[in-house]
C-alpha positions in Angstrom: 47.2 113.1 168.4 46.9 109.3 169.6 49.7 106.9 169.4 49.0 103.4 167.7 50.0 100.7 170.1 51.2 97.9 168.0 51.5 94.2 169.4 53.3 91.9 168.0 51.7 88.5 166.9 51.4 85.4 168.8 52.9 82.6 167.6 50.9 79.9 168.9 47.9 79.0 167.8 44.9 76.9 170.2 42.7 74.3 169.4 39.9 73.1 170.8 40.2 69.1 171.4 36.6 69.1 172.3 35.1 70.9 169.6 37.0 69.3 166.9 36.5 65.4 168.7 33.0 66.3 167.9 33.0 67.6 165.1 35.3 64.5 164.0 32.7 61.9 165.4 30.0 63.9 163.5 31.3 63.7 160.2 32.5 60.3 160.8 29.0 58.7 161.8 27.4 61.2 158.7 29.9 59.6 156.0 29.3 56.1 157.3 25.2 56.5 156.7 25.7 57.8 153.7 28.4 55.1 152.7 25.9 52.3 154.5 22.5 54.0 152.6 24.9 53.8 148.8 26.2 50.2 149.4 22.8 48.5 150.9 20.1 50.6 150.1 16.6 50.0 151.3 14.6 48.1 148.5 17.7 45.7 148.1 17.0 44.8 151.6 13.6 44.7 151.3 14.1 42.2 148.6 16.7 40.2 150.2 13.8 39.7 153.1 11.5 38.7 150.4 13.0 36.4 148.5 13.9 34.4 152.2 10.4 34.6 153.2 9.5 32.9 149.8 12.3 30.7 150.2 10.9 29.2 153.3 7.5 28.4 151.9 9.0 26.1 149.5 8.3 22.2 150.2 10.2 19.1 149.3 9.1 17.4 145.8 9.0 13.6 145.4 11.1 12.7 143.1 9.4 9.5 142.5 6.2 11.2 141.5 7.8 13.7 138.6 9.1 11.4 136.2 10.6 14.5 134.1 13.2 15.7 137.3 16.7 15.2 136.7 18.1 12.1 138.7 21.1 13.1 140.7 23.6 10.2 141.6 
C-alpha cells in the first residue's frame, strides 16, 4: 500500500511584472484605437479635409460690385 504525501499549501502567490506590463500596455493602446476610431471616425475627417480644401478656394467679393450684400459698419 502507498502512503499519500500531503504538502501543505503555499501562501504566496507570484506574479509576473513583465507579462502583466505587457499585457497592460496592450490593452491600453487597444482601448485608445477603439476610443480614437468611436470619437473621430474616418469620413468625419475626411470631411473636415474637405470642407478646408473648399474653404481655401474661396476668393474675396467686391462689395462695391453686389449692390444686394449686407453693408457691415
Amino acid at each position: 500500500m502507498s502512503r499519500i504525501l500531503l504538502v501543505p499549501p503555499q501562501n504566496t502567490q507570484y506574479y509576473d511584472k513583465r507579462w502583466s506590463c505587457e499585457l497592460f500596455l496592450l490593452v491600453s493602446i487597444s482601448t485608445s484605437v477603439i476610443l480614437m476610431q468611436y470619437l473621430l471616425p474616418a469620413r468625419y475627417c475626411d470631411l473636415l479635409h474637405k470642407a478646408a480644401a473648399h474653404l481655401g478656394c474661396w476668393q474675396k467679393v467686391d462689395p462695391a460690385l453686389c449692390s444686394n450684400v449686407l453693408q457691415h459698419q
